[in-house]
N, CA, C, O and CB atoms as a CASP TS submission, in Angstrom:
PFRMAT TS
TARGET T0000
AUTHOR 0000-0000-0000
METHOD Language model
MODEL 1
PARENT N/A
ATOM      1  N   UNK     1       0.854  -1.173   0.000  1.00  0.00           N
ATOM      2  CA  UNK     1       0.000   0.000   0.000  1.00  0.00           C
ATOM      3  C   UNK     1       0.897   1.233   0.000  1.00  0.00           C
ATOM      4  O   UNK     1       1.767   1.265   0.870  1.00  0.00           O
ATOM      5  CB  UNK     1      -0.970   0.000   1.226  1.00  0.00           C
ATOM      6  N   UNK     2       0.800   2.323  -0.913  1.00  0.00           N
ATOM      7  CA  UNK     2       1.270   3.395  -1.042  1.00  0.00           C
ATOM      8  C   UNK     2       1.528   4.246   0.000  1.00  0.00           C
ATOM      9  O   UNK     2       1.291   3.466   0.922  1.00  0.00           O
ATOM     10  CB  UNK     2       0.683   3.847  -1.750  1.00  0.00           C
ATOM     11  N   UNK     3       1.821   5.212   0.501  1.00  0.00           N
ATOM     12  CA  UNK     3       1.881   6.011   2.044  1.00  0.00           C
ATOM     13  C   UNK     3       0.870   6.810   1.799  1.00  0.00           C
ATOM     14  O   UNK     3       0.113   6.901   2.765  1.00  0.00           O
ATOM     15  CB  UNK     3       3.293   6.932   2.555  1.00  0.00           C
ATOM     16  N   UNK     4       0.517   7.519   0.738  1.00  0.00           N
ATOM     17  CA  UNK     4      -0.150   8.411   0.456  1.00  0.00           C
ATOM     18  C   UNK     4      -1.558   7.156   0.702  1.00  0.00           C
ATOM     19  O   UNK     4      -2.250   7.338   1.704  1.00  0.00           O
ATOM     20  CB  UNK     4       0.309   9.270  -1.056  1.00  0.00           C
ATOM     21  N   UNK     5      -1.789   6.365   0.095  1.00  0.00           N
ATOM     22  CA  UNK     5      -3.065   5.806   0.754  1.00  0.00           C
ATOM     23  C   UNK     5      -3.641   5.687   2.236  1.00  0.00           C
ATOM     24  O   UNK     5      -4.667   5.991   2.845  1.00  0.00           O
ATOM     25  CB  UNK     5      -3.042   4.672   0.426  1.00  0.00           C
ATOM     26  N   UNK     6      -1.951   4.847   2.568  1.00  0.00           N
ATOM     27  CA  UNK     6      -2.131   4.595   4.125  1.00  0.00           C
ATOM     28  C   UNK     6      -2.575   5.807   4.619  1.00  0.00           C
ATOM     29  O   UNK     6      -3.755   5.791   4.967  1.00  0.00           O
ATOM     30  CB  UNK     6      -0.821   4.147   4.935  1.00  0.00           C
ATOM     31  N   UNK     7      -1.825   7.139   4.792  1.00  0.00           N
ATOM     32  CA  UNK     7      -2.344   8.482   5.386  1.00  0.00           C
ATOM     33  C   UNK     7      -3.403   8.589   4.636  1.00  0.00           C
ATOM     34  O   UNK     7      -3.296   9.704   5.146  1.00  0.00           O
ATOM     35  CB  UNK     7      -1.441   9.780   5.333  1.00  0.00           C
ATOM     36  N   UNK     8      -4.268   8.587   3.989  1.00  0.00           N
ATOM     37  CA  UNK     8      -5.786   8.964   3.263  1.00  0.00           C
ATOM     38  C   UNK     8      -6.947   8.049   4.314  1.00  0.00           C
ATOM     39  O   UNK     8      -8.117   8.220   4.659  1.00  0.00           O
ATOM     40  CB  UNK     8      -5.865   8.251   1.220  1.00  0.00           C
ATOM     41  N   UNK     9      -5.940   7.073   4.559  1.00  0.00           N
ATOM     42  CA  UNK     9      -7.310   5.820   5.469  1.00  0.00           C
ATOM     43  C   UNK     9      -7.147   6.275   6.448  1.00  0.00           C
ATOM     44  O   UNK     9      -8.199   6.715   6.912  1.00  0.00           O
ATOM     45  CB  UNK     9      -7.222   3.996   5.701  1.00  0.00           C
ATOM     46  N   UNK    10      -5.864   6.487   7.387  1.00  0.00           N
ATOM     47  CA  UNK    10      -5.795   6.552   8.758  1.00  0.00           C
ATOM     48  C   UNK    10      -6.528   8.272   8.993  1.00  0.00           C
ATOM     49  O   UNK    10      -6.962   8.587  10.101  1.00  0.00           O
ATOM     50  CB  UNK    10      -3.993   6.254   9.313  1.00  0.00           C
ATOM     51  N   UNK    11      -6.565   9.062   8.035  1.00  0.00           N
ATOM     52  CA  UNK    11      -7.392  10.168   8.163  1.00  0.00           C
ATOM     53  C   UNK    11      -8.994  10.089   8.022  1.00  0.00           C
ATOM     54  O   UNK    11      -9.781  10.698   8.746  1.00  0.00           O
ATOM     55  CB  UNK    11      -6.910  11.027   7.242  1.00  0.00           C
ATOM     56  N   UNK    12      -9.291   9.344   7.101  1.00  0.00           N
ATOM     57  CA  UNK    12     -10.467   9.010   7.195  1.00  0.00           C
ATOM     58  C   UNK    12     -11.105   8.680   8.299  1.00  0.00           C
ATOM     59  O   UNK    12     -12.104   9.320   8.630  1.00  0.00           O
ATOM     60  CB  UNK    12     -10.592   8.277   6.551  1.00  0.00           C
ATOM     61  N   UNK    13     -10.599   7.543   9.114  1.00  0.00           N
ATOM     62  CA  UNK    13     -10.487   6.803  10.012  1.00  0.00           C
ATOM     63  C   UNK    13     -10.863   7.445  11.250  1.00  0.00           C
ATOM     64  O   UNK    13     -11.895   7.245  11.890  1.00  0.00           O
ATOM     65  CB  UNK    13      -9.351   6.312   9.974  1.00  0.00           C
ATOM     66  N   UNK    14      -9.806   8.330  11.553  1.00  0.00           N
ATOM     67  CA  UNK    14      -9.829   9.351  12.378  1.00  0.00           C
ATOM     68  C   UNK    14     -10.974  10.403  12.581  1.00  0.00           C
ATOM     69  O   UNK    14     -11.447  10.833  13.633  1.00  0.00           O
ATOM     70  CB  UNK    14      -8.837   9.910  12.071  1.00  0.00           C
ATOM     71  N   UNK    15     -11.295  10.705  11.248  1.00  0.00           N
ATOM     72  CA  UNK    15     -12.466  11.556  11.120  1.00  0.00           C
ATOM     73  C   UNK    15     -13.821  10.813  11.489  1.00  0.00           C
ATOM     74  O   UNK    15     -14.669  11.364  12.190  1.00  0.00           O
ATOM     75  CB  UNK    15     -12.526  12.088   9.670  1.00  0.00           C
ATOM     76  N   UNK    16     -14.002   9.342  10.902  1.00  0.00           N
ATOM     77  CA  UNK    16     -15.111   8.472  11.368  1.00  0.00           C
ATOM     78  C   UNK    16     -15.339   8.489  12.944  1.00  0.00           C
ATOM     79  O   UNK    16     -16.337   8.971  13.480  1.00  0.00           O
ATOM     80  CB  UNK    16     -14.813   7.012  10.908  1.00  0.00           C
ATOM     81  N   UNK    17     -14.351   7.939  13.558  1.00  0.00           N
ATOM     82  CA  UNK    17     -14.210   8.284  15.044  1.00  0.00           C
ATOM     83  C   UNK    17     -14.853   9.145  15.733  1.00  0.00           C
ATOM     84  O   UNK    17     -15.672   9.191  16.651  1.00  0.00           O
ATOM     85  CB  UNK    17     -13.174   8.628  15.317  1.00  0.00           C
ATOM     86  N   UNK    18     -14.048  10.078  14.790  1.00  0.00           N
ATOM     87  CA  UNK    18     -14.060  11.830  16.316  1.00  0.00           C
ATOM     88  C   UNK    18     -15.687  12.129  15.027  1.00  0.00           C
ATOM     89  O   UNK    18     -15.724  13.315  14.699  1.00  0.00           O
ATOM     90  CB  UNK    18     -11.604  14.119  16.222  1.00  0.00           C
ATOM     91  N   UNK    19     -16.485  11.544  14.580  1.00  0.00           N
ATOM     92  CA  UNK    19     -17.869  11.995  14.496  1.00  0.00           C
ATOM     93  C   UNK    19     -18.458  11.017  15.157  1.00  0.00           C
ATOM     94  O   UNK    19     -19.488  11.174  15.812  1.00  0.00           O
ATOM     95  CB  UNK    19     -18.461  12.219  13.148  1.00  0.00           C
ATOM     96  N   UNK    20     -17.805   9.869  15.021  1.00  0.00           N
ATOM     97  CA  UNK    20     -18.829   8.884  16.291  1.00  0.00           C
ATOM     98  C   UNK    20     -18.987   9.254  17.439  1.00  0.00           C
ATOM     99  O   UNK    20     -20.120   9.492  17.856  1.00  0.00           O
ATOM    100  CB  UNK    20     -18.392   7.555  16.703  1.00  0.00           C
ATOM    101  N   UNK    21     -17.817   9.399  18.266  1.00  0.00           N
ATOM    102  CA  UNK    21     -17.715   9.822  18.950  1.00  0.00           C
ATOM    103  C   UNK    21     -18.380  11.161  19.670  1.00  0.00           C
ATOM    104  O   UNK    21     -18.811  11.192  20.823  1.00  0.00           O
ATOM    105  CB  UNK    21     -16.942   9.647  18.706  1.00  0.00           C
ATOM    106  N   UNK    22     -18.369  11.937  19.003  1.00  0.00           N
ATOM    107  CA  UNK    22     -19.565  12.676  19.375  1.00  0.00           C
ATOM    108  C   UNK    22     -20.865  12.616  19.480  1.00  0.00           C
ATOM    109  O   UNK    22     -21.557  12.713  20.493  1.00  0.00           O
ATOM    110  CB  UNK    22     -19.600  13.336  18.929  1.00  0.00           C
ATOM    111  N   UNK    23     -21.180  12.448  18.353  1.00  0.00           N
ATOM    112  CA  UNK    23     -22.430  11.428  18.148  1.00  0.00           C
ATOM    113  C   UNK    23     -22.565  10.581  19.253  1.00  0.00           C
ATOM    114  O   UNK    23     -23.577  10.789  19.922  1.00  0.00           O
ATOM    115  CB  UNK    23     -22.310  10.484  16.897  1.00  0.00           C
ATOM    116  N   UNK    24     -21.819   9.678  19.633  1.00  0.00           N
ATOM    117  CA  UNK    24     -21.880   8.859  20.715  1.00  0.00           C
ATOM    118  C   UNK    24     -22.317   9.642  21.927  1.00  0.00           C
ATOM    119  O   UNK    24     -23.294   9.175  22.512  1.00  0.00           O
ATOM    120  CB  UNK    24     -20.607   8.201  20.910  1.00  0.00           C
ATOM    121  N   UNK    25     -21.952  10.391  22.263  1.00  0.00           N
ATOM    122  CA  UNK    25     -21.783  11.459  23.530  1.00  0.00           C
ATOM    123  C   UNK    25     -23.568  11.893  23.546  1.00  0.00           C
ATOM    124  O   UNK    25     -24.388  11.560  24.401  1.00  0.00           O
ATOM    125  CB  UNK    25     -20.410  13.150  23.088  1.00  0.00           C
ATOM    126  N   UNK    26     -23.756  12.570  22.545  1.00  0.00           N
ATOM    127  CA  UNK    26     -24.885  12.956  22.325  1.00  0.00           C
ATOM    128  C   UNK    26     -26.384  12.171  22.415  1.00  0.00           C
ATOM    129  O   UNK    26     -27.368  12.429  23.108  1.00  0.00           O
ATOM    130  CB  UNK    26     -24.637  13.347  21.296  1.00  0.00           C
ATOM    131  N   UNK    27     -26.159  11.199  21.509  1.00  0.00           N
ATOM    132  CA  UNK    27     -27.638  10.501  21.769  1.00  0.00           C
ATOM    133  C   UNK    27     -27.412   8.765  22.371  1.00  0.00           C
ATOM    134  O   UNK    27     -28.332   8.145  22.904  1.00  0.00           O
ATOM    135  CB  UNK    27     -28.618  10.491  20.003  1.00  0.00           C
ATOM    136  N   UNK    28     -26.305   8.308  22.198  1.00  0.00           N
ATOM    137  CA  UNK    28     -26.309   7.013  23.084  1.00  0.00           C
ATOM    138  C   UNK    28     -26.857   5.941  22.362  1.00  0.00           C
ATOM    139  O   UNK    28     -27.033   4.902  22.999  1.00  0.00           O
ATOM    140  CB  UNK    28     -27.113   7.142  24.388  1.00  0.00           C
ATOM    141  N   UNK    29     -27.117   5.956  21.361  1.00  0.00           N
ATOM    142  CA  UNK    29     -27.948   4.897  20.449  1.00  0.00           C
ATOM    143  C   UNK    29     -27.181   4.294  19.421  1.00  0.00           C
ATOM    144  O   UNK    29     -26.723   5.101  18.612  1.00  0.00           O
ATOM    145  CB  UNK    29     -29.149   5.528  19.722  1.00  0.00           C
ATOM    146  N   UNK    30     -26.884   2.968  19.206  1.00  0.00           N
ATOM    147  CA  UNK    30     -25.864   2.578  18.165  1.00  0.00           C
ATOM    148  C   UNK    30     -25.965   2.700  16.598  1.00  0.00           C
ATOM    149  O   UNK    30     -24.942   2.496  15.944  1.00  0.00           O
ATOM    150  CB  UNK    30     -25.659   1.297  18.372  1.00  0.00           C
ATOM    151  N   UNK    31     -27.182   3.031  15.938  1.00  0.00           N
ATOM    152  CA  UNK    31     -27.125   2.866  14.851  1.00  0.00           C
ATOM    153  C   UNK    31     -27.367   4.067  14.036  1.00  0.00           C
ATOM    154  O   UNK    31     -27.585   4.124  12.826  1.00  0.00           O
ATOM    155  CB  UNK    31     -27.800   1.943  14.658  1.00  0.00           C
ATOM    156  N   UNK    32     -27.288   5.088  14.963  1.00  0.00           N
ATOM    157  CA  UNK    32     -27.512   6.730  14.556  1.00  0.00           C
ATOM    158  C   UNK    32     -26.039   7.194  15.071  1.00  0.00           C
ATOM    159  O   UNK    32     -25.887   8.375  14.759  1.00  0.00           O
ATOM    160  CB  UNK    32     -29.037   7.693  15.517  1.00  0.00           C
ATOM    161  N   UNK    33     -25.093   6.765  15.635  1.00  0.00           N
ATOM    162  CA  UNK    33     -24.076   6.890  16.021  1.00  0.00           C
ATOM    163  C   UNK    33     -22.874   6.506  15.045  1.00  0.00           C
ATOM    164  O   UNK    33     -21.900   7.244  14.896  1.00  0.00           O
ATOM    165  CB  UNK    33     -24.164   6.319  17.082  1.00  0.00           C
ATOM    166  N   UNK    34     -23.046   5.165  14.331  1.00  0.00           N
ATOM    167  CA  UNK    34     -22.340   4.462  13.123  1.00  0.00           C
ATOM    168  C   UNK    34     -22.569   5.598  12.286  1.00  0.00           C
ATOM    169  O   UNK    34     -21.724   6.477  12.118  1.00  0.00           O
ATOM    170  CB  UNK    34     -22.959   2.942  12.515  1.00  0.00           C
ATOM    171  N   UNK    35     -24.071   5.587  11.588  1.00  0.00           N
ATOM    172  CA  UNK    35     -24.427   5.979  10.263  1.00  0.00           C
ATOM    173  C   UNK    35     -23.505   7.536  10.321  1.00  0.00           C
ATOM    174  O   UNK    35     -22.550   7.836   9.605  1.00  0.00           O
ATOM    175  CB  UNK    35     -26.342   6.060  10.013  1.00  0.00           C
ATOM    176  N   UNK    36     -23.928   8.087  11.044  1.00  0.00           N
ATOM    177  CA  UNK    36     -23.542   9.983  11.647  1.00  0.00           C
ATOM    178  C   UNK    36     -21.907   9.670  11.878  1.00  0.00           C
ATOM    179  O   UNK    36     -21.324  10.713  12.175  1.00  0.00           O
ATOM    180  CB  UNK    36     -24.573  10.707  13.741  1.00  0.00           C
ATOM    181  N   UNK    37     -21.096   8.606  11.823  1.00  0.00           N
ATOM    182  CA  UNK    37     -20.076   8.544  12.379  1.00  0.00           C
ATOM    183  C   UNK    37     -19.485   8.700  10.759  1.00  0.00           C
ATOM    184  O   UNK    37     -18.814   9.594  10.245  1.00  0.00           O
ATOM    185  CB  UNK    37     -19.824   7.270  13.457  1.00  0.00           C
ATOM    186  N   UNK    38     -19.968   7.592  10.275  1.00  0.00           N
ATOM    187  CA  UNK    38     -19.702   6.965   8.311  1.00  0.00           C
ATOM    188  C   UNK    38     -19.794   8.061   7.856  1.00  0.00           C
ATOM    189  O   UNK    38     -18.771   8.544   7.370  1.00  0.00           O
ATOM    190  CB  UNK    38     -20.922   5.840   7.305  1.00  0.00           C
ATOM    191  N   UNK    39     -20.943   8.788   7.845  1.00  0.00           N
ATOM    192  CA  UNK    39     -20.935   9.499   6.805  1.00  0.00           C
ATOM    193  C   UNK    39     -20.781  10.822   6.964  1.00  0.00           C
ATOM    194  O   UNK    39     -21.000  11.552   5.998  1.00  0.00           O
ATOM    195  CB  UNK    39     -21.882   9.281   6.186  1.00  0.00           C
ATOM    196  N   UNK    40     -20.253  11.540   8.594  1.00  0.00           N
ATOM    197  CA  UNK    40     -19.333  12.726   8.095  1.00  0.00           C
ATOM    198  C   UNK    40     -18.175  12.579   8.624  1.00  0.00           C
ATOM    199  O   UNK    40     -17.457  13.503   9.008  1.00  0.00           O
ATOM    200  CB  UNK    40     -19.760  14.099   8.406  1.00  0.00           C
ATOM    201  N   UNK    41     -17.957  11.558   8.668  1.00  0.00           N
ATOM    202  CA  UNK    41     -16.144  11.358   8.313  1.00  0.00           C
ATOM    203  C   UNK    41     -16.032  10.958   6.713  1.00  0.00           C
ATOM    204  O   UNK    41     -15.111  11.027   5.899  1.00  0.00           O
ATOM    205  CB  UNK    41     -15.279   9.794   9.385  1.00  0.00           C
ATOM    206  N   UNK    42     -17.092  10.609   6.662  1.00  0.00           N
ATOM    207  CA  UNK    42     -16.487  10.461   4.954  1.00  0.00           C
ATOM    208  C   UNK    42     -16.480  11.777   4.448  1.00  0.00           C
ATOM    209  O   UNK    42     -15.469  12.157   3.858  1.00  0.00           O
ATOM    210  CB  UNK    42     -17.500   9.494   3.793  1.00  0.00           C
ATOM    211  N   UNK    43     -17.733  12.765   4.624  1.00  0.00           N
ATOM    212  CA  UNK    43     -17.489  14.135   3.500  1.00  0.00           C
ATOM    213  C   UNK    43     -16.741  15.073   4.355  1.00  0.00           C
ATOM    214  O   UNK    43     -16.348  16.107   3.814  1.00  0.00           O
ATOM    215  CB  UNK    43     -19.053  15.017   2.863  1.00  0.00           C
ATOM    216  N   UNK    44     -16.378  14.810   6.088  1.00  0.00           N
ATOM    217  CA  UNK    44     -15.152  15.680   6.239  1.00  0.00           C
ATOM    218  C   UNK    44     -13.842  15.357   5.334  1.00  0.00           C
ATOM    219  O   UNK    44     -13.144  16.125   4.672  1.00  0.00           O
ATOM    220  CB  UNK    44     -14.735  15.586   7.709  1.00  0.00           C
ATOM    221  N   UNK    45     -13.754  14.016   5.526  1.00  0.00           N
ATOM    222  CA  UNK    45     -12.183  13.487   4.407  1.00  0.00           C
ATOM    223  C   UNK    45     -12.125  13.916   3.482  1.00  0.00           C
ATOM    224  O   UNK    45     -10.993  14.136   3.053  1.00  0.00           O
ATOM    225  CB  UNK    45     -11.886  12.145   3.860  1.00  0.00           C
ATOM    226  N   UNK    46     -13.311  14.285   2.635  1.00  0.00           N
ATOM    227  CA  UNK    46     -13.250  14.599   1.245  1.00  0.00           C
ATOM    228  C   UNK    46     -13.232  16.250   1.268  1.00  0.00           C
ATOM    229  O   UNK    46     -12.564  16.937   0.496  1.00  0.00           O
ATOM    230  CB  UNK    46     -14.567  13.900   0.389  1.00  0.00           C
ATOM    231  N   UNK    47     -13.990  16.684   2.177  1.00  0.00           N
ATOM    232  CA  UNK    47     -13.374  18.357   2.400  1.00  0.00           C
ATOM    233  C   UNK    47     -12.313  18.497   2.521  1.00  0.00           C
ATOM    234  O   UNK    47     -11.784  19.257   1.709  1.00  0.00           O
ATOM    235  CB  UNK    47     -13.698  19.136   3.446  1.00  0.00           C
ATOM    236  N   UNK    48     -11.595  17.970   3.389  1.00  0.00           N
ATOM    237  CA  UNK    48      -9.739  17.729   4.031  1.00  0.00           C
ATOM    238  C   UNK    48      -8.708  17.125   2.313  1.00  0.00           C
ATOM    239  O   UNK    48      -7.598  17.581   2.038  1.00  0.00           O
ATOM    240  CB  UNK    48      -9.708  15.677   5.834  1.00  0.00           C
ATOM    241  N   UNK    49      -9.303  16.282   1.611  1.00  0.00           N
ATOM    242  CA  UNK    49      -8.753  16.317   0.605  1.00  0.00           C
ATOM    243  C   UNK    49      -9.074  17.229  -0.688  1.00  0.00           C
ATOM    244  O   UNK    49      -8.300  17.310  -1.642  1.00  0.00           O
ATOM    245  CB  UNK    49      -8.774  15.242   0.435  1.00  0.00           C
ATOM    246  N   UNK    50     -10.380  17.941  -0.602  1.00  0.00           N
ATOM    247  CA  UNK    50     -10.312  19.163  -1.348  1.00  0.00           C
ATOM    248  C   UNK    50      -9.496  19.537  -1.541  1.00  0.00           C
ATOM    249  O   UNK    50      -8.736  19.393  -2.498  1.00  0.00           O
ATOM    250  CB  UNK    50     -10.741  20.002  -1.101  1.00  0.00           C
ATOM    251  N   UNK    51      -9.402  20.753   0.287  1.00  0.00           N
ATOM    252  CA  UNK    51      -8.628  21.257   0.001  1.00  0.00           C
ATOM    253  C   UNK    51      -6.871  21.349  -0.131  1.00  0.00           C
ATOM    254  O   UNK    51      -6.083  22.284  -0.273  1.00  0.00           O
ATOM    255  CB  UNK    51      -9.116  21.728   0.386  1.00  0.00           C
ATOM    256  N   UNK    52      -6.736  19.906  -0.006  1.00  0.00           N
ATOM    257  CA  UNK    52      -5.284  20.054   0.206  1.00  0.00           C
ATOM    258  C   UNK    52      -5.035  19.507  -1.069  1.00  0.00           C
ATOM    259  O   UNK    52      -3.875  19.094  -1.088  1.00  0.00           O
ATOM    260  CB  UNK    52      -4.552  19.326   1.500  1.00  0.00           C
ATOM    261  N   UNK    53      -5.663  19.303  -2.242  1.00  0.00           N
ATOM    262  CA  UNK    53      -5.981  19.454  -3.352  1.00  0.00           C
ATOM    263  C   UNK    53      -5.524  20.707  -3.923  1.00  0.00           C
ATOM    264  O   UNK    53      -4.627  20.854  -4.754  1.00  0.00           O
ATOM    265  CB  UNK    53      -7.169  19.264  -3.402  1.00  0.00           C
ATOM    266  N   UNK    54      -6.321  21.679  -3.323  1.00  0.00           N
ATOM    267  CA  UNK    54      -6.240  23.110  -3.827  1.00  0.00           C
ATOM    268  C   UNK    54      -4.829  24.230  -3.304  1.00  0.00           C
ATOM    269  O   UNK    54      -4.397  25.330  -3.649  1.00  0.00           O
ATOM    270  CB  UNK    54      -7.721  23.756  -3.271  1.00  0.00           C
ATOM    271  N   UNK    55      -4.469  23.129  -2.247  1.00  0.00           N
ATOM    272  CA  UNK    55      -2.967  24.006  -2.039  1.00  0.00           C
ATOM    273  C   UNK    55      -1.750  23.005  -2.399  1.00  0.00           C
ATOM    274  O   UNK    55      -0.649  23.510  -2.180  1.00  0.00           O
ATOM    275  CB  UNK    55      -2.710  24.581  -0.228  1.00  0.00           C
ATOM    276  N   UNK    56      -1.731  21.872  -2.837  1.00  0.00           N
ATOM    277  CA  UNK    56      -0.971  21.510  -3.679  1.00  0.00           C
ATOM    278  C   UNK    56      -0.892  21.374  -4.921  1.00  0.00           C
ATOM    279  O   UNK    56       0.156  21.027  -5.466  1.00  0.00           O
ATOM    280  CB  UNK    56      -0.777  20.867  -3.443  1.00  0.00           C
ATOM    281  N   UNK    57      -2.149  21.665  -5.655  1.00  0.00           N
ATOM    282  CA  UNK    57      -2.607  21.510  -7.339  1.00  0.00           C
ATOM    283  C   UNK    57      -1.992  22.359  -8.149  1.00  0.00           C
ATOM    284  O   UNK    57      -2.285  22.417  -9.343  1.00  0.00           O
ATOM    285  CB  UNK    57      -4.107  21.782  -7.687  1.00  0.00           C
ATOM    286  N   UNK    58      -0.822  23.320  -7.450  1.00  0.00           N
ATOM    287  CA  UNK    58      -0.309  23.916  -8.690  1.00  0.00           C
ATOM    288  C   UNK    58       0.700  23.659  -9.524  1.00  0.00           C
ATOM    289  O   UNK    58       0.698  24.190 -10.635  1.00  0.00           O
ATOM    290  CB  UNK    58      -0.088  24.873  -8.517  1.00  0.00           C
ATOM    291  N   UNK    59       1.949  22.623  -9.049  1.00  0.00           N
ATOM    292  CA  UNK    59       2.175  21.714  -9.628  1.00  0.00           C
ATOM    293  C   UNK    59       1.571  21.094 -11.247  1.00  0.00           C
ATOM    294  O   UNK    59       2.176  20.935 -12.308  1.00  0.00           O
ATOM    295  CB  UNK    59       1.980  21.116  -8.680  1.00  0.00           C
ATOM    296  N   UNK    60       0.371  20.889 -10.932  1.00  0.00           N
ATOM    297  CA  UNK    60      -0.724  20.597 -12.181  1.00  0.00           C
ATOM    298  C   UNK    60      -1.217  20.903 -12.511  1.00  0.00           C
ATOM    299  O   UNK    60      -2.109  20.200 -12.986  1.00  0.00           O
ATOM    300  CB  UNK    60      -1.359  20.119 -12.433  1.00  0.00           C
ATOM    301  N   UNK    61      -1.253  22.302 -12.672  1.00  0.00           N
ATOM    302  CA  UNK    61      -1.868  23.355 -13.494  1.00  0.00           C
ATOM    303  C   UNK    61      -1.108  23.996 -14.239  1.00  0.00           C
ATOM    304  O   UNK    61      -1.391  24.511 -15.321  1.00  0.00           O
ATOM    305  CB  UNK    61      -2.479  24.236 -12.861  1.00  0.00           C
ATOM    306  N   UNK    62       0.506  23.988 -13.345  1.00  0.00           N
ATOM    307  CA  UNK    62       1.537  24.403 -14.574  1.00  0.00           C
ATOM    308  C   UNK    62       1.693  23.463 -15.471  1.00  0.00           C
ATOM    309  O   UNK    62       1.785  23.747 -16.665  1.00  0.00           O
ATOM    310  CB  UNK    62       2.929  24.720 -14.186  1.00  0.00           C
ATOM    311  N   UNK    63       1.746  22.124 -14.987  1.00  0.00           N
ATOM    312  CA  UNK    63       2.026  21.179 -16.195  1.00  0.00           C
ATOM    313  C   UNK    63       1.315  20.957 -17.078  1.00  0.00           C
ATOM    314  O   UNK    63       1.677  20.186 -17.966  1.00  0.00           O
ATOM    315  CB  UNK    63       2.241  20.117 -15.976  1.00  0.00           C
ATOM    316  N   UNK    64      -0.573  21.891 -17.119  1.00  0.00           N
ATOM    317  CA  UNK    64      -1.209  21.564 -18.077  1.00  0.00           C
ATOM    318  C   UNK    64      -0.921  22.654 -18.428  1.00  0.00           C
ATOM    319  O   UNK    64      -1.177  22.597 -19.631  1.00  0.00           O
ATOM    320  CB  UNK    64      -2.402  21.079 -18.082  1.00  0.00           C
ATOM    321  N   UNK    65      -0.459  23.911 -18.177  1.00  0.00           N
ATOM    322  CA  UNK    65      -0.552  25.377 -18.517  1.00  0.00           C
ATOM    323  C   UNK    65       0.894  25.069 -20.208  1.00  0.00           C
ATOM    324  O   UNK    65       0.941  25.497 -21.361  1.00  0.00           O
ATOM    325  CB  UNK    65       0.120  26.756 -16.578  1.00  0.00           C
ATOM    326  N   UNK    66       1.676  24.238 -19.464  1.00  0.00           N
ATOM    327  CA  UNK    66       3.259  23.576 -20.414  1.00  0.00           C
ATOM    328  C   UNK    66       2.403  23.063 -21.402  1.00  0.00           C
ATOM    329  O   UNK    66       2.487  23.666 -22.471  1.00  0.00           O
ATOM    330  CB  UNK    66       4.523  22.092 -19.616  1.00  0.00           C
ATOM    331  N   UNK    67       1.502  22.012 -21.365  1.00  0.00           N
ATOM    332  CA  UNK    67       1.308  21.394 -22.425  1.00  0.00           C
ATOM    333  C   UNK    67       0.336  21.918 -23.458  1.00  0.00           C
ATOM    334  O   UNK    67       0.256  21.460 -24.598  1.00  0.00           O
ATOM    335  CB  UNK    67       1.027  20.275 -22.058  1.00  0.00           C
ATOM    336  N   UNK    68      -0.597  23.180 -22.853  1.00  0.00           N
ATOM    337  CA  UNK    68      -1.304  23.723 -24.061  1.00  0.00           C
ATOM    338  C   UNK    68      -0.937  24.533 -24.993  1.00  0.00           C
ATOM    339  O   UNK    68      -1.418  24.862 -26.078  1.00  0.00           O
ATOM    340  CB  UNK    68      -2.177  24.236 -23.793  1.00  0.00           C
ATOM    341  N   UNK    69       0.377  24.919 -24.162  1.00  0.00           N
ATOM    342  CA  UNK    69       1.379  25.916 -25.039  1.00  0.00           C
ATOM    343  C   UNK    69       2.532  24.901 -26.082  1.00  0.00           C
ATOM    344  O   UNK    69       3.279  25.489 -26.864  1.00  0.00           O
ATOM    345  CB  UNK    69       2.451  27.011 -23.709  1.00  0.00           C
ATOM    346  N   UNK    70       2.551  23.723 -26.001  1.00  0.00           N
ATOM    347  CA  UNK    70       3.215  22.715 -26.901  1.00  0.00           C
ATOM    348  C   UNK    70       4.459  22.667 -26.423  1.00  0.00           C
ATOM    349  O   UNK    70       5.231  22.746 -27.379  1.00  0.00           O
ATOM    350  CB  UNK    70       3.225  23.006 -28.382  1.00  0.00           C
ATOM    351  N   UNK    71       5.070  22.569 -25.340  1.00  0.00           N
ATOM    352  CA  UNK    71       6.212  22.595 -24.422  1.00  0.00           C
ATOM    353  C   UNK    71       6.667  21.696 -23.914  1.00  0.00           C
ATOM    354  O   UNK    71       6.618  21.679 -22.684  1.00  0.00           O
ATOM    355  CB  UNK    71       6.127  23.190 -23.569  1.00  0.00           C
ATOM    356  N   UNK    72       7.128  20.877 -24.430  1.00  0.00           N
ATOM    357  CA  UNK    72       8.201  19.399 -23.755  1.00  0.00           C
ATOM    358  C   UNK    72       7.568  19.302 -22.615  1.00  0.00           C
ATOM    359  O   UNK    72       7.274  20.445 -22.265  1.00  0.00           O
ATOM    360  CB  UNK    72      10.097  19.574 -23.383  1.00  0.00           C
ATOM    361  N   UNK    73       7.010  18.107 -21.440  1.00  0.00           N
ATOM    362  CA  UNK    73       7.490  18.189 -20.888  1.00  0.00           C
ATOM    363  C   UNK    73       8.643  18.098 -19.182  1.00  0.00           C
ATOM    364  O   UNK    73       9.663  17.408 -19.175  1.00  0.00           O
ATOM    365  CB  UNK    73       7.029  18.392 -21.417  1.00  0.00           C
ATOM    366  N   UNK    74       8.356  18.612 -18.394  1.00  0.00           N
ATOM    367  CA  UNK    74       9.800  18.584 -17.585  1.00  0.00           C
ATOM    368  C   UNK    74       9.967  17.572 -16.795  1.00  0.00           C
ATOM    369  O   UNK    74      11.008  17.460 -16.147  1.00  0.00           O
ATOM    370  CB  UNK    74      10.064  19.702 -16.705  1.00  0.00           C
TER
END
């Protein structure tokens, strides 16, 4: 497994948690606790990889910016 995966799961992971976990705190019931746990750790992860998307993506914007201009390339 890649590192970049491994850190993508163990963040995920983390995020599932610390929403269960609250969730947990809050209403005490197991299957509103999972679901609320799943599914905003999943669209926090995917916010968290937005944006770190958007502050590393420039990298790849120059390299498409190189190739529309017909530029080897690097």
């Amino acid at each position: 497994m890649k590192k970049s995966c491994a850190l993508s799961a163990a963040v995920w992971l983390a995020l599932v948690v610390a929403y269960g976990a609250v969730a947990w705190q809050k209403s005490r019931e197991t299957v509103p606790t999972v679901a609320i746990g799943f599914l905003g750790g999943t669209f926090a992860a995917l916010l968290v990889s937005s944006a770190w998307g958007l502050v590393t993506g420039g990298d790849d914007l120059s390299a498409l910016r190189r190739a529309l201009r017909g530029e080897p390339p690097m």
